[in-house]
VEXTOR-30947 format. One line per 10 residues: number of its first residue (from 1); their letters; for each residue x, y, z of N, C-alpha, C. Coordinates in Angstrom, 2 decimals, always signed. Example, Ala and Ser with C-alpha at 12.3 -4.5 7.8 and 13.67 -1.06 7.14 Angstrom:
REM VEXTOR-30947
1) AS) +13.19,-5.69,+7.80,+12.30,-4.50,+7.80,+13.20,-3.30,+7.80 ~ +12.85,-2.25,+7.08,+13.67,-1.06,+7.14,+12.90,+0.03,+7.87
END
This chain:
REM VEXTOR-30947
1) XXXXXXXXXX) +252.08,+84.12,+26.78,+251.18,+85.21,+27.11,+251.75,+86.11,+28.21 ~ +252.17,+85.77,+29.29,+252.71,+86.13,+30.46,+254.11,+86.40,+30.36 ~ +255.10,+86.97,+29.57,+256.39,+86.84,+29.36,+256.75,+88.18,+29.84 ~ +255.89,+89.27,+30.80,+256.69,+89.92,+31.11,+257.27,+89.57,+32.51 ~ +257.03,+88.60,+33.07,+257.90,+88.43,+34.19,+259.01,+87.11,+34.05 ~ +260.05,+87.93,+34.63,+261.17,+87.64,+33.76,+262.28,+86.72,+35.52 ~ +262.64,+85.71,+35.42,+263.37,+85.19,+36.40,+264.16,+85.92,+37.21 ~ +263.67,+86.28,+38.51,+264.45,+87.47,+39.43,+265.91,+86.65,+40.05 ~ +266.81,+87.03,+40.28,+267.47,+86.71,+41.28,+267.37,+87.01,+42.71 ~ +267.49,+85.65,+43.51,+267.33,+86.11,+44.99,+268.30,+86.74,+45.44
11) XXXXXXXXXX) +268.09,+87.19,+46.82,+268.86,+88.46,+47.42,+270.37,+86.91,+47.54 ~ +271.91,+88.13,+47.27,+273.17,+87.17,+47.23,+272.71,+86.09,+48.69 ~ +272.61,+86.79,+50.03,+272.83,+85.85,+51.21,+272.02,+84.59,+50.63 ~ +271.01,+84.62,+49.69,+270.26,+83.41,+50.09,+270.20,+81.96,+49.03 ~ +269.64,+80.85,+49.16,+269.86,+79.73,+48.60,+268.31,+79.48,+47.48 ~ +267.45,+80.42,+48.09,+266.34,+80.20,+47.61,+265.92,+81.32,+46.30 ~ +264.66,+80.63,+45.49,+264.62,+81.29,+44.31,+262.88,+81.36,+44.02 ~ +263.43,+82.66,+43.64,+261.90,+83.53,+43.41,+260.80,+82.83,+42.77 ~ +259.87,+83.04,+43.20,+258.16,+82.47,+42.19,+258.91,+82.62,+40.54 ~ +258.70,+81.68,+39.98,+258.80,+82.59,+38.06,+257.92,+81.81,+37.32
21) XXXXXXXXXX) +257.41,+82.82,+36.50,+256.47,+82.38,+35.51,+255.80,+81.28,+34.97 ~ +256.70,+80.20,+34.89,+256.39,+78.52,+34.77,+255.48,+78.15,+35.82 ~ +255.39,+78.81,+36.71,+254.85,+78.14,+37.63,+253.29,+79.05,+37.71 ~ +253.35,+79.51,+37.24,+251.67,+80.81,+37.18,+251.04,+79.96,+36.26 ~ +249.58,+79.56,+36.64,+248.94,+79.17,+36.07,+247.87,+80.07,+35.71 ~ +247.85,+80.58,+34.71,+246.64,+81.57,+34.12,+245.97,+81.08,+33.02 ~ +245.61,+79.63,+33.08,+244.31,+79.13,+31.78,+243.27,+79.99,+32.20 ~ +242.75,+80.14,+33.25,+241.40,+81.19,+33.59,+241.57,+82.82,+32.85 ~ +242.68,+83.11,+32.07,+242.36,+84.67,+31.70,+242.15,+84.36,+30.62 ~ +240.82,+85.35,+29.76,+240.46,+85.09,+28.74,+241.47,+85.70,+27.82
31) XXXXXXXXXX) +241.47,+85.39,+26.89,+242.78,+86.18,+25.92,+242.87,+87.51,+25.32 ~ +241.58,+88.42,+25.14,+241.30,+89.41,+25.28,+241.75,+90.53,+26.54 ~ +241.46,+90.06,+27.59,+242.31,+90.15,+29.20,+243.43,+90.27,+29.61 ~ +244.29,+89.20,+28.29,+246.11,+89.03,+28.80,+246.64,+90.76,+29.34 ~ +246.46,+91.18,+28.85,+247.36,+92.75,+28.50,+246.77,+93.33,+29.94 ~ +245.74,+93.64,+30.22,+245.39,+93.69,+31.22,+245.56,+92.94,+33.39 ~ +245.13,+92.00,+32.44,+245.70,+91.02,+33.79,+247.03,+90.39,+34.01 ~ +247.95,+90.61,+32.99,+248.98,+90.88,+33.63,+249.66,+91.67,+34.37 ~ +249.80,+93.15,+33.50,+249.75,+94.19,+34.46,+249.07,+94.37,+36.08 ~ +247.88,+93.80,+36.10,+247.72,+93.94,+37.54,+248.21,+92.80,+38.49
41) XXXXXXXXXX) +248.53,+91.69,+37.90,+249.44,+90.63,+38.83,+250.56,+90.67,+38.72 ~ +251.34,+91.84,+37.56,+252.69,+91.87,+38.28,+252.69,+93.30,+39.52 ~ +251.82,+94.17,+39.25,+251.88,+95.03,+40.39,+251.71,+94.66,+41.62 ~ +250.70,+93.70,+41.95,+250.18,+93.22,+43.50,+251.15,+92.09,+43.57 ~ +251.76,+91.38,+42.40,+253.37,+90.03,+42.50,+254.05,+91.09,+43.17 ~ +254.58,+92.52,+42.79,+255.87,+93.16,+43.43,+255.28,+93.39,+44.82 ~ +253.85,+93.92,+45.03,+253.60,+94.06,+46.66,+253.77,+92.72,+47.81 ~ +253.67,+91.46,+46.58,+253.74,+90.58,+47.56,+255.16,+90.45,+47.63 ~ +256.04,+90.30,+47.38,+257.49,+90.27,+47.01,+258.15,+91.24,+47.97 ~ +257.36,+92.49,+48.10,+258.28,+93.61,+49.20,+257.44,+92.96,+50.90
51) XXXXXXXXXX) +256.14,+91.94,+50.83,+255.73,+92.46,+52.30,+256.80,+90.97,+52.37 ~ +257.38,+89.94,+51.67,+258.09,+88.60,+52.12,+259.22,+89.36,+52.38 ~ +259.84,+90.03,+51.92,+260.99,+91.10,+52.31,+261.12,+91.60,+53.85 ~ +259.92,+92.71,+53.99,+259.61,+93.04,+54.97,+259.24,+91.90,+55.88 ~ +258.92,+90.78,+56.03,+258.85,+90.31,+57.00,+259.67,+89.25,+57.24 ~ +260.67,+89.26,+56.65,+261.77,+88.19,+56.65,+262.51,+88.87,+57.35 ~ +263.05,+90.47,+57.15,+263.89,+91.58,+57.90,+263.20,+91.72,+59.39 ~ +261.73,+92.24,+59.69,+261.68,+91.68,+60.69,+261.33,+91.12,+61.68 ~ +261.14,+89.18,+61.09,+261.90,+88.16,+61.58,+263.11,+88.16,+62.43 ~ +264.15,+88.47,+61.54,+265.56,+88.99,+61.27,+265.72,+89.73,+62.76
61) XXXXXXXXXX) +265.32,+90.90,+62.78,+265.35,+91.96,+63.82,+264.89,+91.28,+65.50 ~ +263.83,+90.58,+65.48,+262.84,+89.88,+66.14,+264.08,+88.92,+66.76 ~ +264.52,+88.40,+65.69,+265.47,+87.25,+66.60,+266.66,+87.62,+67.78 ~ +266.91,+88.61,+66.12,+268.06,+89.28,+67.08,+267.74,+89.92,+68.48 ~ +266.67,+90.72,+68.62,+266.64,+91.56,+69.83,+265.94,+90.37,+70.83 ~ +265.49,+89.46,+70.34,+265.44,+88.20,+71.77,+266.63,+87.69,+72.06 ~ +267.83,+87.45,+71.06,+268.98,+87.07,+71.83,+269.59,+87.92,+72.29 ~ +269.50,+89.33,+72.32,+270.07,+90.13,+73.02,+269.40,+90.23,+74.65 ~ +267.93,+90.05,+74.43,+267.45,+89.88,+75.80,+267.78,+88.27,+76.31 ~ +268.38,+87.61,+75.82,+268.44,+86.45,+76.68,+270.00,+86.60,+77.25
71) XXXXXXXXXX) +270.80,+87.26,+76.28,+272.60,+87.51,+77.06,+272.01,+88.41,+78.10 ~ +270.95,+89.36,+77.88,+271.29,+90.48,+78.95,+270.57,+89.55,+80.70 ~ +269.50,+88.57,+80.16,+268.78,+88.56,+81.29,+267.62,+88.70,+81.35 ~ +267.03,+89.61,+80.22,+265.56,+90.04,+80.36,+264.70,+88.82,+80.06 ~ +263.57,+88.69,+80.62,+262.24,+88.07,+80.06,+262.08,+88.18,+78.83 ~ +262.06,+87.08,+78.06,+262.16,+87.32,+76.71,+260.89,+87.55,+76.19 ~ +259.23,+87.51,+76.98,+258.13,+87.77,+76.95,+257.86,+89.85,+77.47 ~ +258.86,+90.13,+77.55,+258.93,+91.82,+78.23,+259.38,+92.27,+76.94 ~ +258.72,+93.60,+76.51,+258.48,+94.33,+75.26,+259.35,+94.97,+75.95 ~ +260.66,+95.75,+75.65,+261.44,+97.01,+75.35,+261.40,+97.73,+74.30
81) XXXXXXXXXX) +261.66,+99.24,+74.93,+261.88,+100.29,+73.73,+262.02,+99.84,+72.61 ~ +263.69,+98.75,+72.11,+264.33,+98.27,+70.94,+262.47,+97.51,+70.36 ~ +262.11,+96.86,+71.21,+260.92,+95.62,+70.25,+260.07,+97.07,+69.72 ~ +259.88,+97.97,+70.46,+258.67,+98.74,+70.23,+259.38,+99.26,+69.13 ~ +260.21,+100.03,+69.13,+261.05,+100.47,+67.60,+260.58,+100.01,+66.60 ~ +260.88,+98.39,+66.46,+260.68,+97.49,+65.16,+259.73,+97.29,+64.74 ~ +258.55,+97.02,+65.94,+257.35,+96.84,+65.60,+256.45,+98.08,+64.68 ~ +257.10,+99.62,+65.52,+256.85,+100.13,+64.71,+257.54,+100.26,+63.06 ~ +258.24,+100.66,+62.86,+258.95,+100.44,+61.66,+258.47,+100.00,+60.89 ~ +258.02,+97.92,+61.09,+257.24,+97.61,+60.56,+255.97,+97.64,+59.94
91) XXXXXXXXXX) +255.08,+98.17,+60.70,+253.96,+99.22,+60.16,+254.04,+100.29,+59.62 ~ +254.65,+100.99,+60.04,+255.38,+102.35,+58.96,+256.13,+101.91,+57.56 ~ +256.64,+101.14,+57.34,+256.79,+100.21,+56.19,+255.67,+99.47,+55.48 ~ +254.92,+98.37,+56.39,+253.90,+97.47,+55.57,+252.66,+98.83,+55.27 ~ +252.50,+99.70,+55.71,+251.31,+100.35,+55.69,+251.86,+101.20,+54.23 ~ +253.25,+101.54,+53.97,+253.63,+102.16,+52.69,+253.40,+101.24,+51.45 ~ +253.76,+99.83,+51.77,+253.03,+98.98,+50.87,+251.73,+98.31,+50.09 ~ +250.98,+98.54,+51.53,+249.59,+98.07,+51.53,+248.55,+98.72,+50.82 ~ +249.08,+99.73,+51.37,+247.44,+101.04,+51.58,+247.24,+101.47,+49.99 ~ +248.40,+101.43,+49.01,+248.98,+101.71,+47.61,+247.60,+100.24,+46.60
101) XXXXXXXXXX) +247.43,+99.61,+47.23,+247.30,+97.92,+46.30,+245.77,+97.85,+46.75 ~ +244.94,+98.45,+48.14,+243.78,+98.02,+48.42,+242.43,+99.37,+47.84 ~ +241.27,+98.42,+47.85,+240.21,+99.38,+47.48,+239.76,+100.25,+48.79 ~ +239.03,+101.41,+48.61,+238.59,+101.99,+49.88,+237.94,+100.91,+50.58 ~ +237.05,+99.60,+50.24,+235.89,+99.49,+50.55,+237.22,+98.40,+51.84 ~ +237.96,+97.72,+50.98,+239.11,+96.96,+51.73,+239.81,+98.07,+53.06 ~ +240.40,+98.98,+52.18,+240.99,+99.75,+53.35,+240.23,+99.87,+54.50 ~ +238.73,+100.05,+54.36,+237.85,+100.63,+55.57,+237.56,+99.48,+56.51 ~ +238.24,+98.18,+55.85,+238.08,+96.73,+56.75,+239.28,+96.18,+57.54 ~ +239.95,+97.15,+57.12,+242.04,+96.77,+57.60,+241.97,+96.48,+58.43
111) XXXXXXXXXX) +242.79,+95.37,+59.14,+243.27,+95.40,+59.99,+244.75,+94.76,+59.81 ~ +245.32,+95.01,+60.88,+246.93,+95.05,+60.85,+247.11,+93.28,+60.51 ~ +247.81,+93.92,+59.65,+249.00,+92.79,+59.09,+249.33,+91.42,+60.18 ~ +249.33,+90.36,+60.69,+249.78,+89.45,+61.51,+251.25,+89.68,+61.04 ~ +251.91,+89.79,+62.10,+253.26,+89.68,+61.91,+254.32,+88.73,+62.44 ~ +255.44,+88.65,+62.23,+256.54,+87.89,+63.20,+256.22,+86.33,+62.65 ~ +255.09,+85.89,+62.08,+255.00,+84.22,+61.45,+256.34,+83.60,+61.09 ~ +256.32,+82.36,+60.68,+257.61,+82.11,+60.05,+257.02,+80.53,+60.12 ~ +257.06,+80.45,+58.66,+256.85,+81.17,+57.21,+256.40,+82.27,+57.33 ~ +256.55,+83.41,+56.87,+255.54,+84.55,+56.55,+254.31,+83.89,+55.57
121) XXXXXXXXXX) +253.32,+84.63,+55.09,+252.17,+84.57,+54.63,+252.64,+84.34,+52.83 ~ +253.85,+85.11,+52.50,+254.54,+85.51,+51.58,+255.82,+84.63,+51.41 ~ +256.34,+83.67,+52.29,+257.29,+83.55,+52.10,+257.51,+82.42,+51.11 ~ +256.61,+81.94,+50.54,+256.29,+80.39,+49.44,+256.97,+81.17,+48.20 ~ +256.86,+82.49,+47.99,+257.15,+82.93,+46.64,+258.74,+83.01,+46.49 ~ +259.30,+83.28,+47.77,+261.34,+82.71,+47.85,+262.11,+81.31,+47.80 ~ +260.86,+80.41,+48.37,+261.58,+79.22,+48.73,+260.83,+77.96,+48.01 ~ +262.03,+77.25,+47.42,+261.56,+75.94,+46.89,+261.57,+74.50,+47.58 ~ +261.82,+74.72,+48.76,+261.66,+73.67,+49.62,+259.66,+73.45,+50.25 ~ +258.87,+74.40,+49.41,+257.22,+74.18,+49.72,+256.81,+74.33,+48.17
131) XXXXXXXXXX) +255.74,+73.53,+48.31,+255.02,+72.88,+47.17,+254.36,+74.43,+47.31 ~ +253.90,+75.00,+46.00,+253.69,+76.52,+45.77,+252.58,+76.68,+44.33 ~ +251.60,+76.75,+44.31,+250.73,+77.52,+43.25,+250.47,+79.11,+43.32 ~ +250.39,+79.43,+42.38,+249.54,+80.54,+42.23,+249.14,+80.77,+40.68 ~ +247.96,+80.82,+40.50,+246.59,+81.21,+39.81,+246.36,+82.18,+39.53 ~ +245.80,+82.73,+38.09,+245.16,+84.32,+38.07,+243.78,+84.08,+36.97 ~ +243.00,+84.78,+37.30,+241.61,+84.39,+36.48,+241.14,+85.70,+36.21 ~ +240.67,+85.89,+34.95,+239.97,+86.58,+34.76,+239.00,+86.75,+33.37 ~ +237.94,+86.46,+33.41,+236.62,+85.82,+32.76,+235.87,+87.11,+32.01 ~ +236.25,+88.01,+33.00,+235.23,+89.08,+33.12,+235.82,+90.65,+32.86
141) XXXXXXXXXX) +235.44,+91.43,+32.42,+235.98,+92.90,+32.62,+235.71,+93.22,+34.39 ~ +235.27,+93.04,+34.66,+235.29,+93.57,+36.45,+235.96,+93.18,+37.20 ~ +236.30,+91.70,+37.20,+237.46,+91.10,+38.52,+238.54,+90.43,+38.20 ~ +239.41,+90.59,+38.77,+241.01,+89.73,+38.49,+240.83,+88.55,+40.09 ~ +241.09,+87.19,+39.70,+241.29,+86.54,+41.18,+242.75,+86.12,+40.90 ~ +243.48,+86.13,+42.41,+244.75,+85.59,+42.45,+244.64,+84.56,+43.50 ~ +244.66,+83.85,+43.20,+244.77,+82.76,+44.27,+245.93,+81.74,+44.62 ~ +246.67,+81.39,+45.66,+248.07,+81.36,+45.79,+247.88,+80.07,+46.95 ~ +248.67,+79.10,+46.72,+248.48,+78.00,+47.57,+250.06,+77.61,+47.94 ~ +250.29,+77.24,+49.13,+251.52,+76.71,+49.46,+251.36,+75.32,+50.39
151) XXXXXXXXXX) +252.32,+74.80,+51.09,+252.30,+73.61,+52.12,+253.58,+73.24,+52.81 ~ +253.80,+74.02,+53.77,+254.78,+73.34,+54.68,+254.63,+72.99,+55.61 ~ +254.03,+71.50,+55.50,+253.15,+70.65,+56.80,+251.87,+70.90,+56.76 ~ +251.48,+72.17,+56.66,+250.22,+72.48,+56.64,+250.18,+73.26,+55.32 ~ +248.54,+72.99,+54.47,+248.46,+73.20,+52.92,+247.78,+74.73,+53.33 ~ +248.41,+76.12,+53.06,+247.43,+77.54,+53.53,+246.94,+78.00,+51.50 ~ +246.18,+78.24,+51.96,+245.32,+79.29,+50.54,+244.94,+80.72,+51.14 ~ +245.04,+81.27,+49.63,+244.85,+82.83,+50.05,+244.20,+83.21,+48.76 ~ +243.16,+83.58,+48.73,+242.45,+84.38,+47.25,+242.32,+85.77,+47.55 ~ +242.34,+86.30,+46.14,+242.32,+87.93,+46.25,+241.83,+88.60,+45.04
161) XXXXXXXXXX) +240.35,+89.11,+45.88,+239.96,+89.74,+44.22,+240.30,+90.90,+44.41 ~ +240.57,+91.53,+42.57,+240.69,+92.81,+42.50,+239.96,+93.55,+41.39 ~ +239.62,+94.54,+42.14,+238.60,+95.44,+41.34,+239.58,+96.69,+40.66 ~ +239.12,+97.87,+39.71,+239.74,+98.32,+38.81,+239.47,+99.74,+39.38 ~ +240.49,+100.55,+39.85,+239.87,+101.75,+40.61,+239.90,+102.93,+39.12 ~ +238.65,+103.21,+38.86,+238.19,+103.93,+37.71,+239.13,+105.25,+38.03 ~ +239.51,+105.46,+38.59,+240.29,+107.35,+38.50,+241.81,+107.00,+38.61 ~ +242.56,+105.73,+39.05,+243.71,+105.89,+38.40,+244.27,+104.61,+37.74 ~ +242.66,+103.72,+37.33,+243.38,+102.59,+36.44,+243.85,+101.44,+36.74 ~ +244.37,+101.48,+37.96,+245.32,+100.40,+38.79,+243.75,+99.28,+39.76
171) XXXXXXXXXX) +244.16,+98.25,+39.44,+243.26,+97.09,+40.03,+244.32,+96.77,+41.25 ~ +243.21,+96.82,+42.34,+243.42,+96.97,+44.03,+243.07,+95.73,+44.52 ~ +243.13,+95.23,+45.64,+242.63,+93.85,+46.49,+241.48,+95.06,+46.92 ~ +240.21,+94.34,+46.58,+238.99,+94.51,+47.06,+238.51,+93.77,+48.15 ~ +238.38,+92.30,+48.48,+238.61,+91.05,+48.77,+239.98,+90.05,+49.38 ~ +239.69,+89.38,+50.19,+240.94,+88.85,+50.49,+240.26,+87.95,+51.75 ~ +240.23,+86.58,+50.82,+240.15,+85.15,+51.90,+241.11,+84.57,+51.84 ~ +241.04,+83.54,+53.51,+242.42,+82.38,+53.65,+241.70,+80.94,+53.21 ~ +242.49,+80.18,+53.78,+241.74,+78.69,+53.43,+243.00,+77.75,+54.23 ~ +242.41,+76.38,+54.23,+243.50,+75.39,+54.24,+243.43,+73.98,+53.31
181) XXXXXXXXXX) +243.19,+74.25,+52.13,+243.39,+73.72,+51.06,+242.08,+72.50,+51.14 ~ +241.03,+72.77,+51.86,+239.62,+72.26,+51.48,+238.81,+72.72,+50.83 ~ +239.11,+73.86,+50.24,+237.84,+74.55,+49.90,+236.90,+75.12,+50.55 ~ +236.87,+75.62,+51.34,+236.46,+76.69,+52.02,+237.38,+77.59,+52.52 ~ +236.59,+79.02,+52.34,+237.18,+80.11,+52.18,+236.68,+81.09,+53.42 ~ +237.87,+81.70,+54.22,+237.14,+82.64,+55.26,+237.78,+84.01,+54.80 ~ +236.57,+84.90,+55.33,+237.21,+85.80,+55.07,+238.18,+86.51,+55.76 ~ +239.10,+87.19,+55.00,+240.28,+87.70,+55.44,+240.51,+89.11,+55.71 ~ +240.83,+90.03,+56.90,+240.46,+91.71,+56.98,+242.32,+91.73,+56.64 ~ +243.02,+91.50,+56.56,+244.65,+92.09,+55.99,+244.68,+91.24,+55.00
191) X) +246.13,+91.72,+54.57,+246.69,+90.90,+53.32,+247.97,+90.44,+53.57
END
C-alpha cells in the first residue's frame, strides 16, 4: 500500500540509516484513504527529516562554538555574538520548515521549537541503535494521526493530528502531544 517511500540513503559522513517503510505501521488507514494518507505522511515524513537535519547541524555548530570558548577562556555559560548567530539561523531555518506543515489554529499556539537536545525530538528516524515506531491512522475523512515512539533509556511519544486545509489541499499538524510511553498524552505547543 505504502510503496511510495522508497529506502533513502544516509548523509556519506554517517553510519546510521533512515526510518523505511517496513517499519510504518499503517493497519489503522482504511483502504479507501491509502492514496490520500500517504501523501500527507510523506510530506510531514520530509518535514520531519529536514528539522533531524537541522538540528543535528546545530548540535554540530553548538559544540563547536563551546570548544572554541573553552581554548579561548570564555565561560562556556556566556552567550557571544557567534552563539547568537546560530541560534538565530536556526529559527530562520526551523520557522521555513514549520510554519509550511501547521494549521492556523496550531500556528496561533507556536511556540519555539526546544532546541540543542541530543537526541533531537527527530533524531529516532536516522539511527538504529533506538527501538523506533511510527504509526499512521486514518478511519475517517477528517483526520490523519501520526504517532511516533522511540527509547533511548527513556521510551518518548509524540502524536500528531492533521487536518486538511480546504484552499490548498495539503493536511497540516493541527494538534501535537508528547508522552512517555504510558499512555498519557500532554499537550504539545511546537513540533
Amino acid at each position: 500500500m505504502f510503496n511510495f517511500l522508497k529506502k533513502k540513503k544516509a548523509p556519506a559522513e554517517s553510519t546510521e540509516s533512515l526510518f523505511t517503510l517496513s517499519e510504518l505501521d499503517a493497519s489503522q488507514v482504511a483502504e479507501k484513504f491509502s492514496d490520500e494518507a500517504k501523501q500527507a505522511f510523506a510530506r510531514i515524513l520530509d518535514a520531519f527529516f529536514q528539522f533531524e537535519a537541522l538540528d543535528r547541524a546545530f548540535n554540530e555548530n553548538i559544540e563547536r562554538l563551546r570548544k572554541e570558548k573553552q581554548a579561548q577562556g570564555i565561560d562556556l555559560h556566556r552567550e557571544t555574538p557567534a552563539d547568537r548567530e546560530v541560534i538565530n539561523a536556526y529559527f530562520t531555518d526551523y520557522n521555513k520548515i514549520v510554519k509550511p506543515i501547521l494549521t492556523p489554529q496550531m500556528a496561533g499556539e507556536y511556540a519555539k521549537h526546544s532546541m540543542g537536545g541530543s537526541p533531537s525530538p527527530f533524531e529516532f528516524l536516522t539511527r538504529t541503535d533506538m527501538k523506533r515506531t511510527v504509526s499512521l491512522a486514518m478511519k475517517t475523512a477528517g483526520k490523519i494521526t501520526i504517532e511516533t515512539s522511540w527509547d533511548w533509556g527513556v521510551t518518548h511519544t509524540n502524536k500528531y493530528e492533521l487536518r486538511k486545509d480546504d484552499a490548498t489541499g495539503n493536511w497540516n499538524i493541527d494538534k501535537a502531544f508528547y508522552g512517555f510511553g504510558d499512555g498519557t498524552w500532554h499537550k504539545q505547543r511546537w513540533v
